[in-house]
C-alpha positions as CSV (number, residue, x, y, z in Angstrom):
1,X,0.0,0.0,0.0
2,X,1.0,3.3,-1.0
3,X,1.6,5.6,2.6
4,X,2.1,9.4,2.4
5,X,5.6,9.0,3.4
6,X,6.1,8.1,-0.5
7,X,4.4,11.9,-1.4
8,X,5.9,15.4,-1.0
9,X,4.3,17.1,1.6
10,X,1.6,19.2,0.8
11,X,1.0,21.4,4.3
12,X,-0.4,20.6,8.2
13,X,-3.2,21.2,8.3
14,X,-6.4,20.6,10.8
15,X,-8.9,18.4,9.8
16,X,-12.4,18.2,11.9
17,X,-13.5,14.6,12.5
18,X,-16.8,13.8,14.0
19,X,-17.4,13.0,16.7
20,X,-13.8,14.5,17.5
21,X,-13.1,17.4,16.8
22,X,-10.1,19.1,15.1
23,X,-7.2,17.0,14.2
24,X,-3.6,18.0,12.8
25,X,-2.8,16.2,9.9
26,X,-0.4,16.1,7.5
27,X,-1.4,16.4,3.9
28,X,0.4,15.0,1.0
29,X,0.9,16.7,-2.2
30,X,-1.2,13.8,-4.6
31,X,0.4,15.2,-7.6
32,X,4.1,13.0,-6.7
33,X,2.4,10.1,-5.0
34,X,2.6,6.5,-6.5
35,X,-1.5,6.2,-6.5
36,X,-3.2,3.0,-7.4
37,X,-6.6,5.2,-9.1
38,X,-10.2,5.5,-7.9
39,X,-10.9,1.7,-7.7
40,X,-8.6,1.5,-5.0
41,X,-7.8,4.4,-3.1
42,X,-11.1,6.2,-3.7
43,X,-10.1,9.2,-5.9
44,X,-8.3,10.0,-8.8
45,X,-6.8,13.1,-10.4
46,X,-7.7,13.1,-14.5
47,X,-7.2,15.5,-17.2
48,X,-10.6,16.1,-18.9
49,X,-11.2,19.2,-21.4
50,X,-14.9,20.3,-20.9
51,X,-16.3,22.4,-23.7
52,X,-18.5,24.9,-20.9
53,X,-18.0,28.3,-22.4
54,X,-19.5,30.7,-18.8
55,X,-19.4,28.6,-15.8
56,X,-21.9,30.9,-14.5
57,X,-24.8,29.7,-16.8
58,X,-26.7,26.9,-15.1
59,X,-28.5,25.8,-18.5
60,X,-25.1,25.2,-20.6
61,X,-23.6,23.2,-17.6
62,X,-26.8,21.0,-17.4
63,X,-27.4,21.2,-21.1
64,X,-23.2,20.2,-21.9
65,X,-21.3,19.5,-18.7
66,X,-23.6,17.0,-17.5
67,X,-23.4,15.1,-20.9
68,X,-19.9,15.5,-20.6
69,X,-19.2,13.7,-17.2
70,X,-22.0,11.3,-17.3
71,X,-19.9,10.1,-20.8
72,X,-16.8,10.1,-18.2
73,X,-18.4,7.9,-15.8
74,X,-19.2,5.6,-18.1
75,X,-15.4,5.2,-19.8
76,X,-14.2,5.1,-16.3
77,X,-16.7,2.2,-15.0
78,X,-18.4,0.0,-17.7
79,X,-21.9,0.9,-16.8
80,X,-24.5,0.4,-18.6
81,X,-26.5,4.1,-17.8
82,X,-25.0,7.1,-16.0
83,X,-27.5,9.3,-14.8
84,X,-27.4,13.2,-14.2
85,X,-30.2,15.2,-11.8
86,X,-28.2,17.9,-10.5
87,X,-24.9,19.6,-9.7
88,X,-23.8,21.6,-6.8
89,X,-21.3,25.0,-6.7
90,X,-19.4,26.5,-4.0
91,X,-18.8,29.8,-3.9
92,X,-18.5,32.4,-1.6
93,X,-22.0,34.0,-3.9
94,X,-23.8,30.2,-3.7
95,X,-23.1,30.4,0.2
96,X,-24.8,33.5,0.9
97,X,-27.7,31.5,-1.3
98,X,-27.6,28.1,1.3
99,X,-25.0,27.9,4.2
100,X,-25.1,24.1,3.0
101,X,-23.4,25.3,-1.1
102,X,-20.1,26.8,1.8
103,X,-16.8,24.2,1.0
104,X,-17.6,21.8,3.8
105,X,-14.9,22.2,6.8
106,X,-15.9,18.1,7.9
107,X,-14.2,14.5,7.4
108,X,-16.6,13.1,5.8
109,X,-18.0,10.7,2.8
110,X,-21.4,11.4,1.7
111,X,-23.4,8.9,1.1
112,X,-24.6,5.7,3.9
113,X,-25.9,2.4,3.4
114,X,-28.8,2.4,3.0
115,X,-28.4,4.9,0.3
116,X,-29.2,2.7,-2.5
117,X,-32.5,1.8,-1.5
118,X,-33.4,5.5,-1.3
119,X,-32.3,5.7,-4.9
120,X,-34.6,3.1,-6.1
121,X,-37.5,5.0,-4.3
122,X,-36.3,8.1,-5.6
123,X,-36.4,6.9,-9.2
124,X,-40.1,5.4,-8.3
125,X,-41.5,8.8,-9.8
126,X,-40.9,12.5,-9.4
127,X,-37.8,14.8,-10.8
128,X,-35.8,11.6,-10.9
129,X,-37.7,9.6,-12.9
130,X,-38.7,12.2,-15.1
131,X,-34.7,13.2,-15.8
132,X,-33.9,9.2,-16.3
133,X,-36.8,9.3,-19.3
134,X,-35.4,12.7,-20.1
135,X,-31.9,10.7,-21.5
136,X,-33.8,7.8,-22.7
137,X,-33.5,5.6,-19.7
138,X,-37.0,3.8,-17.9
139,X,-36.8,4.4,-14.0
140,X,-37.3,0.9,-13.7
141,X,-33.9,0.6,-15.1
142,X,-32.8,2.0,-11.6
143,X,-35.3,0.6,-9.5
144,X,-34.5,-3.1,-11.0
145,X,-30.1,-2.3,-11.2
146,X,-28.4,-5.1,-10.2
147,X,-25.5,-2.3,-9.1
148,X,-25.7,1.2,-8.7
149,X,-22.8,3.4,-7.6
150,X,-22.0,7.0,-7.3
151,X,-19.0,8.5,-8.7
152,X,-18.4,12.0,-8.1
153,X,-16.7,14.4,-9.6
154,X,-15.1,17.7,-8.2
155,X,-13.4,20.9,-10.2
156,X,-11.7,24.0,-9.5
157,X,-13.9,26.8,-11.5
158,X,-11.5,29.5,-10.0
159,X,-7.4,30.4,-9.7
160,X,-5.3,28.1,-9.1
161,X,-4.7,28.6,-5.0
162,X,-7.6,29.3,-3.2
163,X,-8.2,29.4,0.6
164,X,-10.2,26.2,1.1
165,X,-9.3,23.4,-1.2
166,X,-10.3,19.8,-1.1
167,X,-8.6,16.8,0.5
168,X,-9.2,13.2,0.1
169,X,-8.3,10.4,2.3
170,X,-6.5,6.9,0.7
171,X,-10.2,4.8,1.3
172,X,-7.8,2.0,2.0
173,X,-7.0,3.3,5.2
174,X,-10.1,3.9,7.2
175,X,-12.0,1.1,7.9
176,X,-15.8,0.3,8.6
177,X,-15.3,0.4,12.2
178,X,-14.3,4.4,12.4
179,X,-17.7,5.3,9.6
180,X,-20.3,7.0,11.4
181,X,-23.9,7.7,9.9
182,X,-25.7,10.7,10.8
183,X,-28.5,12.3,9.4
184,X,-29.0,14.9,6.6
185,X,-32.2,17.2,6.6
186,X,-33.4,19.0,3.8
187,X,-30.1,19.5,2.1
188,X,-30.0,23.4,0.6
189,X,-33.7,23.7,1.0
190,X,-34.1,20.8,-1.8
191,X,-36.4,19.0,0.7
192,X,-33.8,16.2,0.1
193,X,-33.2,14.2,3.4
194,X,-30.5,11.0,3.5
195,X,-27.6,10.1,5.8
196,X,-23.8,10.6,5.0
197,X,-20.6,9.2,7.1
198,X,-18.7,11.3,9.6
199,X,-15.6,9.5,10.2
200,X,-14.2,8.6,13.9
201,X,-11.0,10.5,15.0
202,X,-8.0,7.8,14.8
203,X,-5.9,7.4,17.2
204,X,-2.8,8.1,15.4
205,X,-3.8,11.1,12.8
206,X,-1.0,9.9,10.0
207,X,-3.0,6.5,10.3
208,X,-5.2,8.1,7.4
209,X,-3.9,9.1,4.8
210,X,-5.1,12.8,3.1
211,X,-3.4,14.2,-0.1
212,X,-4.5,17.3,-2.1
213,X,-4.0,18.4,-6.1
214,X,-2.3,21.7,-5.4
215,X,-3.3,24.2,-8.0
216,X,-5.4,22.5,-9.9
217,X,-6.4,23.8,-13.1
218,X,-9.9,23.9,-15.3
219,X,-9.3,21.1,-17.1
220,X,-8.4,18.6,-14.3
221,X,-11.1,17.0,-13.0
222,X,-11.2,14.8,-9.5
223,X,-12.8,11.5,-9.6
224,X,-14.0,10.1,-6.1
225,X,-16.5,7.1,-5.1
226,X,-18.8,7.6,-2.4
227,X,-21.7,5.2,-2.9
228,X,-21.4,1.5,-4.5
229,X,-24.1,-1.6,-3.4
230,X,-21.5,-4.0,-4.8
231,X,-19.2,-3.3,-1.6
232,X,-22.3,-2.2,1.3
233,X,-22.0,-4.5,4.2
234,X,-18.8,-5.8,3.2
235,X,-15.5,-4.7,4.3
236,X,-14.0,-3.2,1.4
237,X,-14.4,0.7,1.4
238,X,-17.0,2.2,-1.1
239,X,-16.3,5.6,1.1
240,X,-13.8,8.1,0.4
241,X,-13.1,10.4,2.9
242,X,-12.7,14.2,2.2
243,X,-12.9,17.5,3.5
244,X,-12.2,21.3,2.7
245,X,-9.3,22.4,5.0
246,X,-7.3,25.7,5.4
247,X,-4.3,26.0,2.9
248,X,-1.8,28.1,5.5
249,X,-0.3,30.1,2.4
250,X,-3.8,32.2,1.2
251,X,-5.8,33.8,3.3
252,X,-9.4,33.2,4.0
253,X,-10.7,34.8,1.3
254,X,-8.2,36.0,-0.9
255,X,-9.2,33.9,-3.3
256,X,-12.1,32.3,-2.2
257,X,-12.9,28.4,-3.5
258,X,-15.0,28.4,-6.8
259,X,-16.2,24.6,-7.7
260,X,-18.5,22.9,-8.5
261,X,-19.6,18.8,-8.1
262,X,-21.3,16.2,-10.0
263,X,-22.5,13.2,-8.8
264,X,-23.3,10.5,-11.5
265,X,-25.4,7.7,-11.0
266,X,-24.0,4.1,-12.4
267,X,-26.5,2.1,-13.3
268,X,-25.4,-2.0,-13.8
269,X,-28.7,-4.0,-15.7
């Protein structure tokens, strides 16, 4: 297995589990670690080219973008369907909008369990079902999947440094015993209510393992599962720990974080 020792450091850095508290960690610079890729270690740094002209208009990035990375998701996994409902930004204009759209200062992976058989309900009928037939697909497709899993991806919309980037933990090294459900209500007003993971403090911090992309550019793209029924109630990790933290060389602020998230869903027949 691949330890941070092998990686240039990145910065210290504290990290807030829950429950626990703050944390110092050290983060490794991702860009010179030996990394085995997303089916592995959770996450992946890839070079992908979008052809989104103004970041700031919400009908091209649904109309293009989400073409574009539900097209990714399936070169990347071999699904049969990869469907698109939504995006999120961060921003310091989308915070003022929902306190939940701030970069999220938590350890955390986002998606529980039982998060699959929400999905299935959620494609019953309503906006899901209605987006799945949008791109061709029958929400039965979903209901009836022999495999569904969620792979997420995150980009930097603004410079280079910013104040709160994104880390992400090696999945290989926190284990089911330290994942900790709790709820989620009406995430950003959507009405939308599930439970993520918060993620037990370890007893030695460099036990996890956190690296960072430093000044990533627009056409990089991060890869990260969080959701996969293939590995619930086993063992191996279908979490992948992350969390905004505090890069000590910009201040809070100056730049702010600008990105925004998509979170496919891979659909197996």
């Amino acid at each position: 297995m691949t330890t941070g020792q092998a990686a240039k450091e990145f910065c210290r850095t504290a990290l807030t589990y829950g429950p626990g508290g703050a944390t110092e960690v050290r983060v490794y610079d991702g860009r010179t670690a030996d990394l085995p890729g997303w089916e592995e270690c959770g996450f992946e740094l890839l070079t992908h080219r979008s052809a989104v002209n103004d970041w700031s208009d919400e009908e091209e990035i649904t109309r293009v973008h989400h073409r574009e990375m539900a097209e990714l998701a399936r070169k990347l996994t071999g699904c049969n369907h990869a469907l698109l409902a939504s995006h999120i930004r961060r921003s310091p204009e989308e915070s003022k909008r929902h306190s939940d759209l701030s970069p999220i200062p938590l350890v955390h992976s986002d998606f529980a369990d039982n998060y699959g058989e929400l999905l299935r309900n959620l494609y019953r009928s309503g906006d899901r079902a209605e987006a799945a037939q949008r791109e061709g697909v029958s929400p039965d497709v979903v209901v009836k999947a022999r495999r569904l899993m969620i792979l997420q991806f995150w980009r930097n919309l603004g410079p280079r440094k910013m104040d709160l980037p994104l880390a992400f933990c090696d999945a290989r090294t926190v284990s089911r015993d330290e994942i900790r459900p709790f709820p989620v209500k009406n995430y950003a007003g959507s009405g939308f209510d599930f439970e993520a993971l918060a993620i037990a403090t370890p007893e030695d911090p460099a036990a996890h393992h956190w690296y960072a992309f430093p000044e990533m550019t627009i056409d990089e793209v991060v890869a990260f599962r969080t959701y996969d029924t293939d590995r619930v109630g086993s063992d191996e990790p279908y979490w992948t720990p992350h969390s905004a933290f505090r890069d000590p060389q910009v201040e809070l602020g100056k730049p702010s974080r600008s990105s925004i998230e998509l979170r496919p869903l891979c659909v197996w027949l």
